[in-house]
C-alpha positions in Angstrom: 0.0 0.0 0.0 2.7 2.7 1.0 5.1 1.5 -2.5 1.3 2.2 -4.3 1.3 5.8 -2.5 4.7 6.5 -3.1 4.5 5.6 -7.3 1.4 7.6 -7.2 3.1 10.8 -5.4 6.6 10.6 -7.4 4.0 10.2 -10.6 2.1 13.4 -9.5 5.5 14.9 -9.0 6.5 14.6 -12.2 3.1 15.5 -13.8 3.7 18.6 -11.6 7.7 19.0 -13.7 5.9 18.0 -16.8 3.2 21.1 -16.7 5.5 23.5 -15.0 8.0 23.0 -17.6 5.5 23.3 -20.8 3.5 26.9 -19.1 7.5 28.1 -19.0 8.5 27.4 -22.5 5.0 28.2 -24.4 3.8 30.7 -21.5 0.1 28.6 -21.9 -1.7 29.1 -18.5 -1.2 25.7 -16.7 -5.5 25.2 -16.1 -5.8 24.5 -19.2 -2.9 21.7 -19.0 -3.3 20.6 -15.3 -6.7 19.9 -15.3 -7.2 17.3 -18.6 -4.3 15.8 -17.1 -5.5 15.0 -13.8 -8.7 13.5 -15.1 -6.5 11.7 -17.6 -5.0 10.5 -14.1 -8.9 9.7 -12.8 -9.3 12.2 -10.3 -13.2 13.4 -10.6 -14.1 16.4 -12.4 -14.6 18.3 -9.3 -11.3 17.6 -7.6 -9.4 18.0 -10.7 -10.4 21.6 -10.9 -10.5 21.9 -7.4 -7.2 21.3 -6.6 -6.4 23.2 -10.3 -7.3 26.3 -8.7 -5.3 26.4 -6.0 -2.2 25.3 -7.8 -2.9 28.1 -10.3 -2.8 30.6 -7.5 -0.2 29.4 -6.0 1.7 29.0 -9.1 1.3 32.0 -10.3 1.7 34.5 -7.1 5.6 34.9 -7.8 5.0 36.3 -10.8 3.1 38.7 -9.6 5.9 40.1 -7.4 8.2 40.5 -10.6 5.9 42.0 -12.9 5.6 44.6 -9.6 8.9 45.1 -9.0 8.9 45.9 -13.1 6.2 48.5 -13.5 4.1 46.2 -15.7 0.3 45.7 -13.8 -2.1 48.4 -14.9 -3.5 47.8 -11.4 -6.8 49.8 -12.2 -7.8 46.8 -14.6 -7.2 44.3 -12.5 -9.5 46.1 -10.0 -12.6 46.5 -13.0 -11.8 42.9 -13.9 -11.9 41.6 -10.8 -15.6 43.6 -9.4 -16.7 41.6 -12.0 -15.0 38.2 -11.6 -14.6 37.6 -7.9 -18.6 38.2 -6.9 -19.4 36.0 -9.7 -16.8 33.2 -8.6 -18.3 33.3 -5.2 -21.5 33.7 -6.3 -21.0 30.6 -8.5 -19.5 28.3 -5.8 -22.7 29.7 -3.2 -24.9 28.3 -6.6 -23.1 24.9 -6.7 -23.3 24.8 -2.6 -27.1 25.7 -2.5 -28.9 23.6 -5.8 -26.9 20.8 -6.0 -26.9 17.7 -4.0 -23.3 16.6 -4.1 -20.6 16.7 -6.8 -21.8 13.9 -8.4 -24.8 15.9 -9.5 -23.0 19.0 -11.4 -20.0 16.8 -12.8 -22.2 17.6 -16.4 -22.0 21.4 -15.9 -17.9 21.5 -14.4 -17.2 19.0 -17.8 -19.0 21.2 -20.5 -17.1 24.5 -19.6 -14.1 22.8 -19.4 -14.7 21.7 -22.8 -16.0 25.0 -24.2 -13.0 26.9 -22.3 -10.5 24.8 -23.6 -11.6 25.5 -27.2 -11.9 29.2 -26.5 -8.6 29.2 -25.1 -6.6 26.9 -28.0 -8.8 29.8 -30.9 -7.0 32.7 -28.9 -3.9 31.2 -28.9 -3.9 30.6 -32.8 -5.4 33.9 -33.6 -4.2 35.9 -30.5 -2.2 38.4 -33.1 -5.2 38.6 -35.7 -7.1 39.6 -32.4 -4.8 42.4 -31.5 -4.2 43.4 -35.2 -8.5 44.2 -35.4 -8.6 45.2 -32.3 -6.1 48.1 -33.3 -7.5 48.6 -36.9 -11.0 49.4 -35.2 -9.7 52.0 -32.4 -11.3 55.3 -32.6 -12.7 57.5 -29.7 -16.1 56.8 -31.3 -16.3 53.2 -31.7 -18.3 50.8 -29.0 -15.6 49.5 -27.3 -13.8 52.8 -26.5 -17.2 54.5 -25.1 -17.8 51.4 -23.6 -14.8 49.6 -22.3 -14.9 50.1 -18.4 -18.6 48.7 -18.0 -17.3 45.7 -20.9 -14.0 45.0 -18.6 -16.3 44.8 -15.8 -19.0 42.5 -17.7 -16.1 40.1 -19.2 -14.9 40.1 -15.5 -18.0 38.5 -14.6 -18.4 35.8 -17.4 -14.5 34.9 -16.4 -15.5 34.6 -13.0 -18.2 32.2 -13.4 -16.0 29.9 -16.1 -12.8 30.0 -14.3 -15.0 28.6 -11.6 -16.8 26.3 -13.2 -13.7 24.7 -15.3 -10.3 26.3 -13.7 -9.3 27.0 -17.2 -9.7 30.6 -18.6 -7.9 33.0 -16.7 -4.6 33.1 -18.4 -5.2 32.5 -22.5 -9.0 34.0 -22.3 -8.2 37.4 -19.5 -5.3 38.2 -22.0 -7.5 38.1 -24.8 -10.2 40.2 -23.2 -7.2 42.8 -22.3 -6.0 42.6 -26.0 -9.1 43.3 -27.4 -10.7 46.0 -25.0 -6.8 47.7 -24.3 -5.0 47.3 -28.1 -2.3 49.8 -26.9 -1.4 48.2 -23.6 2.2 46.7 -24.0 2.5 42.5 -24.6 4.8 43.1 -21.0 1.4 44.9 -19.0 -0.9 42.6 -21.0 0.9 39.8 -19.0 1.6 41.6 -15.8 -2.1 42.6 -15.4 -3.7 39.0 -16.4 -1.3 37.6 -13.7 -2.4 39.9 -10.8 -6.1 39.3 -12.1 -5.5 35.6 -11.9 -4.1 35.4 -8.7 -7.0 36.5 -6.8 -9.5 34.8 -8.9 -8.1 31.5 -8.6 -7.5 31.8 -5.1 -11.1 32.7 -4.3 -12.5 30.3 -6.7 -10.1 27.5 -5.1 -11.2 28.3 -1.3 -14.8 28.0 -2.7 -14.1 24.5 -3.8 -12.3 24.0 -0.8 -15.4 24.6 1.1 -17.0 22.0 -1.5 -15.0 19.6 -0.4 -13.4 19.7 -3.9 -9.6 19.7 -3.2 -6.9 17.0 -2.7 -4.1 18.5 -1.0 -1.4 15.7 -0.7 -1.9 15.9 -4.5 -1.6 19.4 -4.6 1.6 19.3 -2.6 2.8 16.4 -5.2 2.4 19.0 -8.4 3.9 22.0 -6.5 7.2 20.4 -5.7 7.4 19.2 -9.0 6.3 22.5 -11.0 7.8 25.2 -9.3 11.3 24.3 -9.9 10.5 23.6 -13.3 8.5 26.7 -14.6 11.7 28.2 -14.1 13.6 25.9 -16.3 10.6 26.4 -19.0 11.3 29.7 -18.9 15.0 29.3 -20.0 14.5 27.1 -22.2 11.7 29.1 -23.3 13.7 31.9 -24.8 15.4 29.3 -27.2 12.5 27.5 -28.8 10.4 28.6 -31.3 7.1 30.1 -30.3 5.3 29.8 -33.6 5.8 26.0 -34.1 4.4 25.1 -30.1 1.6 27.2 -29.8 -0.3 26.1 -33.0 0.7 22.6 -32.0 -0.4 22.8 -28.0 -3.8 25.3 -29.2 -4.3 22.2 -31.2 -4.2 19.9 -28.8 -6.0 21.9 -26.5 -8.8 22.1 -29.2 -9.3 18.5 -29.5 -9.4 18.0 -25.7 -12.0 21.2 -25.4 -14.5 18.9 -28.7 -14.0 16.0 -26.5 -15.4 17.0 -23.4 -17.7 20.0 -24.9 -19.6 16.9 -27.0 -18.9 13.9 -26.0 
């Protein structure tokens, strides 16, 4: 039984190194890898994105401290972004708390978005340039999105809230999408900085709300943490010597097939 335990942990482990290492090179968010892994694995819907959540914040806190240290979080859209998306994460997990008997009875609902957000997310990262490039072509003072962009930022807040919750994938590939599209002129650098401060809070809420679900496994979350910290760094290295426009179409791909699959089927 402990040998059992102990090939489980060193095999969560390396999932951890595995994940870690791919969100360093390709700079994917690692919900959208961590979580179709760990139900490859077995784990239930609920504790996959459960435990996802928590990892994510985790994960993703240091970089919050560099992108601060470097000037790069426009910190006044995090803050419309998230009085969108943190009420609507809590209000989400209150929903799944209050109408639903047990996990069993919303697996359907947590498996759909995951699906659909995994397909939104692999679209933006094959047309994530095209997106910018319109985005840019159609910025005037008078068009809708100018006039209209706080109360949109805000909105989009709220519809990331709910699916980040729902499927723990989102707030990486799909917030960076809703920055490049409402904020064309914000710098790649801020466009990162300020989806990474977003995320951090979002996750973290939406992970203590499935924590009060009973929906995370922490000796697995401890498992993927000692193997993915280390090597997110290494990623990023090795990052900076591989060529961006041959993994991304190749991971969005992947990522699109796994989104059909569980969207459909």
């Amino acid at each position: 039984m402990d040998t059992l335990f102990e090939l489980h942990t060193i095999m969560y482990i390396l999932a951890g190194a595995g994940v870690g290492l791919a969100v360093g090179i390709t700079g994917v968010g690692g919900g959208s890898l961590m979580t179709p892994l760990l139900l490859l694995f077995g784990f239930p819907t609920n504790i996959a994105i459960g435990t996802d959540l928590i990892y994510a914040a985790i994960t993703k806190g240091g970089g919050v401290f560099s992108h601060q240290r470097q000037s790069t979080i426009q910190w006044d859209l995090v803050f419309r972004l998230a009085r969108g998306s943190i009420p609507a994460s809590i209000i989400t997990v209150t929903i799944l708390n209050l109408y639903f008997d047990d996990p069993e009875s919303y697996q359907h609902v947590l498996v759909t978005t995951l699906g659909v957000m995994l397909m939104l997310t692999s679209v933006v990262l094959l047309f994530k340039n095209r997106l910018q490039t319109l985005s840019k072509s159609s910025l005037n003072g008078d068009s809708f999105l100018i006039k209209h962009r706080n109360s949109l930022t805000t909105f989009m807040g709220v519809l990331l809230g709910i699916c980040v919750t729902l499927s723990s994938v989102g707030a990486g590939a799909f917030g960076a999408a809703i920055l490049l599209v409402l904020y064309p002129n914000l710098s790649p650098i801020k466009v990162i900085g300020t989806d990474i401060a977003h995320a951090v809070p979002l996750t973290l809420i939406a992970g203590l709300g499935h924590i009060s679900l009973g929906n995370v496994n922490f000796i697995l979350l401890i498992s993927l943490l000692i193997g993915s910290l280390p090597a997110i760094h290494i990623g990023t290295m090795l990052g900076k010597r591989v060529p961006d426009k041959i993994l991304q179409p190749t991971l969005a791909s992947i990522l699109l097939i796994i989104g059909v699959k569980y969207a459909f089927f």
